[in-house]
C-alpha positions in Angstrom: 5.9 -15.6 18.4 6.8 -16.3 15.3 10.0 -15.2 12.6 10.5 -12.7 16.0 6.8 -11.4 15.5 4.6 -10.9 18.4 1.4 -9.9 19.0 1.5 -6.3 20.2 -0.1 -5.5 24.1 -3.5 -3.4 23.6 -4.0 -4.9 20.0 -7.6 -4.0 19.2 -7.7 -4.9 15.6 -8.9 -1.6 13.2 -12.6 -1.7 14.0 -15.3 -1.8 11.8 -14.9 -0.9 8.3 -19.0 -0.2 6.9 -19.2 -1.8 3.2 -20.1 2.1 2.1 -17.2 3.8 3.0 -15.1 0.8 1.4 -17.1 1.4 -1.8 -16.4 5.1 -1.9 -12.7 4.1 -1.3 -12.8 1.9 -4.0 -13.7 4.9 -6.8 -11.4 6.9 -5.2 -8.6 4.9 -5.5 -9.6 4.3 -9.3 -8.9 8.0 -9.6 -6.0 7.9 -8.4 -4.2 5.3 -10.2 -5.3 7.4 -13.3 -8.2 5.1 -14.5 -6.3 1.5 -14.3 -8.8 -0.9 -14.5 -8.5 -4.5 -15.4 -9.7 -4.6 -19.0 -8.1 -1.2 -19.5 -4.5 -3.0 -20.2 -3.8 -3.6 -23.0 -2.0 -7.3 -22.9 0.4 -8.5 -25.3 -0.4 -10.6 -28.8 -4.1 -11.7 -29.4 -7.0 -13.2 -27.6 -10.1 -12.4 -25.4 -10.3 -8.8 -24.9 -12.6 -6.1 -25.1 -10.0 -4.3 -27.8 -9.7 -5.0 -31.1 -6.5 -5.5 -32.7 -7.3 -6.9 -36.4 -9.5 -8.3 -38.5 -8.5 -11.6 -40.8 -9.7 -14.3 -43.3 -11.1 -17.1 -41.2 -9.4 -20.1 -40.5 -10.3 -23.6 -40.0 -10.7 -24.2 -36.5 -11.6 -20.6 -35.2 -13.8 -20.0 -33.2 -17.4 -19.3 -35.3 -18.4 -16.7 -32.5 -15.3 -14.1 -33.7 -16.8 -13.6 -37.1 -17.6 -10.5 -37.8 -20.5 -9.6 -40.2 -19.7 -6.7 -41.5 -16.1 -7.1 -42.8 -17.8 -10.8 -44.0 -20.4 -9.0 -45.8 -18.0 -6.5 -47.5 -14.9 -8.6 -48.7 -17.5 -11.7 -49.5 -15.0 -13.6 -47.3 -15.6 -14.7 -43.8 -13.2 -12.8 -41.5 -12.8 -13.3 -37.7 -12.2 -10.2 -35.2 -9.3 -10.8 -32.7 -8.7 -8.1 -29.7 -6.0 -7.4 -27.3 -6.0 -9.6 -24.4 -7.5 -7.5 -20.9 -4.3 -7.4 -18.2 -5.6 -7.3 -14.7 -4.1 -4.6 -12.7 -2.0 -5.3 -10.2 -1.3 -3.6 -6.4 1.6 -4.0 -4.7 1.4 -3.6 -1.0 4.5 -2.6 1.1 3.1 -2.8 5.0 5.9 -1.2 7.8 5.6 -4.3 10.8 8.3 -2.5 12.4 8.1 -2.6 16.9 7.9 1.0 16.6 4.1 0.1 15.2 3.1 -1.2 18.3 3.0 2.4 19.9 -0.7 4.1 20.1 -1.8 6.7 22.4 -5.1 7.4 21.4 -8.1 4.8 20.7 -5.7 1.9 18.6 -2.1 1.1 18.0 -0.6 2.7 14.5 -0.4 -1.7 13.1 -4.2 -1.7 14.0 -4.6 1.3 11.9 -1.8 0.1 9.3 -3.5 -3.4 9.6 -6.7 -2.3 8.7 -5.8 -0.1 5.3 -3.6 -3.2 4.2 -6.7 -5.4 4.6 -9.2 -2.5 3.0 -6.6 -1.8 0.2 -5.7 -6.0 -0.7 -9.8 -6.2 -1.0 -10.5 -3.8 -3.6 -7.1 -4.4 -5.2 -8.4 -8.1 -6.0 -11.7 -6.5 -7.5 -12.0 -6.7 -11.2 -9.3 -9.9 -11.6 -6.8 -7.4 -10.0 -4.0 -9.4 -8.0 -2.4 -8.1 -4.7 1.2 -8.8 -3.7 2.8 -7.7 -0.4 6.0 -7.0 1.3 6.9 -6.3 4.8 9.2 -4.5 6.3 10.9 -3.3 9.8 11.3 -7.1 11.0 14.5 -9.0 10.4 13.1 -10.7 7.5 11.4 -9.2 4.4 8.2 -11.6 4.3 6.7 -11.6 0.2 3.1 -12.6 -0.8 3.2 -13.0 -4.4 0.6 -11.1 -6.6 -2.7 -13.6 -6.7 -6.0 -12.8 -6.7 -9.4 -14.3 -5.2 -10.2 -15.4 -1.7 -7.2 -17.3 -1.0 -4.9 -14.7 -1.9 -6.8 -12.2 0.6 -6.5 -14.9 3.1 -3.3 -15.1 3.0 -2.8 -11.4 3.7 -4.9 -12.1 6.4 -2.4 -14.2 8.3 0.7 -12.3 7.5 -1.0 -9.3 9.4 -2.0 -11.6 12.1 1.2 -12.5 12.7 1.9 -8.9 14.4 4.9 -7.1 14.2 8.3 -7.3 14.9 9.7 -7.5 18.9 11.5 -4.6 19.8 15.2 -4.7 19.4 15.3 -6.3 16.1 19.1 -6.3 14.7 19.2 -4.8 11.4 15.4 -4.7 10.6 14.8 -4.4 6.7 14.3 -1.0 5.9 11.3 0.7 3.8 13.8 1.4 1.4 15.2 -2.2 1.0 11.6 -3.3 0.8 10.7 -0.8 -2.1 13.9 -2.2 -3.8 12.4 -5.6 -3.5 9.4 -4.4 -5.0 10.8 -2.3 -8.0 12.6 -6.0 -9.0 9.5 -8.0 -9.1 7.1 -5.2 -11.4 6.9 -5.7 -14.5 4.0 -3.9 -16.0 2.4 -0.7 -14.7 0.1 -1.1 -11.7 -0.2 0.3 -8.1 2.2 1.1 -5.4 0.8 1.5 -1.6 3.1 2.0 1.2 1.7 1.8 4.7 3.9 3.4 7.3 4.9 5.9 10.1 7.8 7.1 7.4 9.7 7.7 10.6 12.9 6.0 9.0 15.7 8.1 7.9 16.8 6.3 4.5 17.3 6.3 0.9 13.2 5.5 0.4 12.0 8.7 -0.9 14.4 8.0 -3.8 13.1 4.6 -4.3 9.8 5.5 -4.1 10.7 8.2 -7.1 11.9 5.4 -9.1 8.9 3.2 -9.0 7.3 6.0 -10.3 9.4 6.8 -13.0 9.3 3.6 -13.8 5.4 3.6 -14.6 4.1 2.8 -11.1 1.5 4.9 -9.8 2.4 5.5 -5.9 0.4 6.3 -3.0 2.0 6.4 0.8 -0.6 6.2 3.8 1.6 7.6 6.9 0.3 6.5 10.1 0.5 8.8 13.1 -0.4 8.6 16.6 -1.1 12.3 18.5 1.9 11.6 21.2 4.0 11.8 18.5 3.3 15.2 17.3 3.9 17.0 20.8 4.5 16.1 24.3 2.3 16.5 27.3 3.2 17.7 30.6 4.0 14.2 32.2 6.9 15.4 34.6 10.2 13.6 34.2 9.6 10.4 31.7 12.4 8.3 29.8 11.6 7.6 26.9 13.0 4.5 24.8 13.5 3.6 21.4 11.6 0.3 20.4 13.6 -0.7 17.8 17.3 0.4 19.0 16.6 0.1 22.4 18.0 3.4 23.6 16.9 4.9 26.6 16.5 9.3 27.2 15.2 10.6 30.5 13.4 14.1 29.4 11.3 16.4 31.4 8.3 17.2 30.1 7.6 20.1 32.4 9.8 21.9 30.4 8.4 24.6 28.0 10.9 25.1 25.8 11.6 21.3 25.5 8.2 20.8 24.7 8.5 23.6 22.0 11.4 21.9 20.8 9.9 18.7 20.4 6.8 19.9 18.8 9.0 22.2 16.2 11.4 19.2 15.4 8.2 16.8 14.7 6.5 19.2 12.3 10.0 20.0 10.8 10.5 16.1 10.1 6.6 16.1 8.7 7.6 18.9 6.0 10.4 17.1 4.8 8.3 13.5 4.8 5.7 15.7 2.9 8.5 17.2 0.5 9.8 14.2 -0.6 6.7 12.6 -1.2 6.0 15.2 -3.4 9.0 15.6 -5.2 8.4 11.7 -6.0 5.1 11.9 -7.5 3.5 9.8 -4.9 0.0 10.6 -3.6 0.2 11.2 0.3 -2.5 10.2 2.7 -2.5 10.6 6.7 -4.5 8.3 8.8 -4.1 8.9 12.5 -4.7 6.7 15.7 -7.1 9.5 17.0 -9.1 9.4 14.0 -11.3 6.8 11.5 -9.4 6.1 9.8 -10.9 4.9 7.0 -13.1 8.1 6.4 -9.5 10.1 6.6 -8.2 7.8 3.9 -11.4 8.1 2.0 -10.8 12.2 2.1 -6.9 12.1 1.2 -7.6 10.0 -1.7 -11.0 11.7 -3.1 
């Protein structure tokens, strides 16, 4: 255990993710953050870039490679070309650790599944000199990797998510909301917001979420959902319990109409999830523990 984080029964890690379907996910995701690419920022000042920002006299000490020939040739005085400096894009990650993760009817557990996108979506995040930072949320501390780039950096993401999620019972878990708020003080320059969750939380989030989009952020929310969820079977008389508050219901599922309630209550919850993502501006993908995932976040985000 560690920070009350354990390592969920039935773990099975997300499975194989092929090096193609990764690729296709990577000019997807380009689309969808409307082109941002690092060396498509424009930086502030002067420097190494790929944009030019003006031409002047030469100097004593510049560098002799600058010098541009033409603008030499035409004023009869050497002049030096200096561009914008490239910004590298970077991806903010917000990753739900939350017990209610843990649950998984089908062939993984919604954190294998959420554990998997946050490792696909830090890798092609560092491509290009792009830095990933991350923030959990749902355990009783908000844990915050700092935006970095390279190997180490992904390594470090690596051992956050292996340090599982949080143990049921938490007292007052951070919320998705409070972890978007965390998020929407540390960006300062328009990059990428992914949020990896069941969205199951009843907060203020969707209208933090519509803030960091205002704000310049481009948003995309992956909602993770196991089949049990959507509907009930026929299982006789269960109780069913509340990882994270701990409350216990006895139902019985041989019930028609309860199951017809249950089923109409889910989709009605799933409209307004889908609503509000909407209404904030925030690309919406659905991976499922049923499913690959990774093909079904390919195909939300294509």
């Amino acid at each position: 255990m560690s920070h009350g984080l354990i390592a969920p029964p039935g773990r099975q890690g997300p499975g194989p993710m092929p090096a193609a379907a990764v690729a296709a996910l990577d000019l997807a995701l380009v689309r969808r953050s409307g082109g941002r690419l690092p060396g498509e920022h424009r930086g502030v000042g002067v420097g190494v870039g790929t944009e030019l920002a003006q031409l002047r006299p030469y100097q004593v000490g510049d560098d002799v490679r600058q010098i541009d020939p033409a603008a030499s040739a035409r004023t009869g005085v050497p002049h030096v070309r200096q561009h914008v400096p490239d910004r590298a894009l970077t991806t903010w990650i917000v990753v739900d650790i939350s017990s209610s993760m843990a649950f998984g009817s089908a062939g993984r557990l919604k954190s294998d599944v959420a554990e998997g996108v946050t490792k696909v979506i830090s890798r092609l995040g560092a491509r290009r000199g792009g830095r990933v930072g991350v923030v959990t949320c749902g355990a009783g501390a908000c844990h915050v990797l700092p935006p970095a780039g390279g190997r180490r950096a992904l390594g470090a993401v690596d051992r956050l998510l292996a340090r599982g999620v949080a143990a049921d019972g938490v007292a007052e878990p951070v919320s998705l909301h409070d972890a978007l708020v965390r998020v929407h003080g540390l960006v300062h320059d328009p990059g990428l917001v992914v949020v990896i969750s069941d969205l199951r939380e009843e907060s203020a989030w969707p209208r933090t979420l519509r803030g960091l989009v205002a704000s310049g952020q481009h948003a995309v929310a992956v909602e993770v959902v196991d089949p049990r969820e959507l509907e009930l079977s026929d299982a006789g008389i269960v109780v069913v319990r509340d990882p994270e508050t701990g409350r216990a219901t006895e139902a019985d599922t041989r019930s028609p109409a309860l199951r017809e309630a249950f089923a109409a209550a889910e989709a009605a919850r799933r409209d307004r999830v889908t609503g509000e993502l909407r209404r904030a501006g925030a690309t919406h993908a659905v991976v499922r523990t049923d499913r690959d995932w990774l093909r079904d976040l390919g195909r939300a985000l294509g």
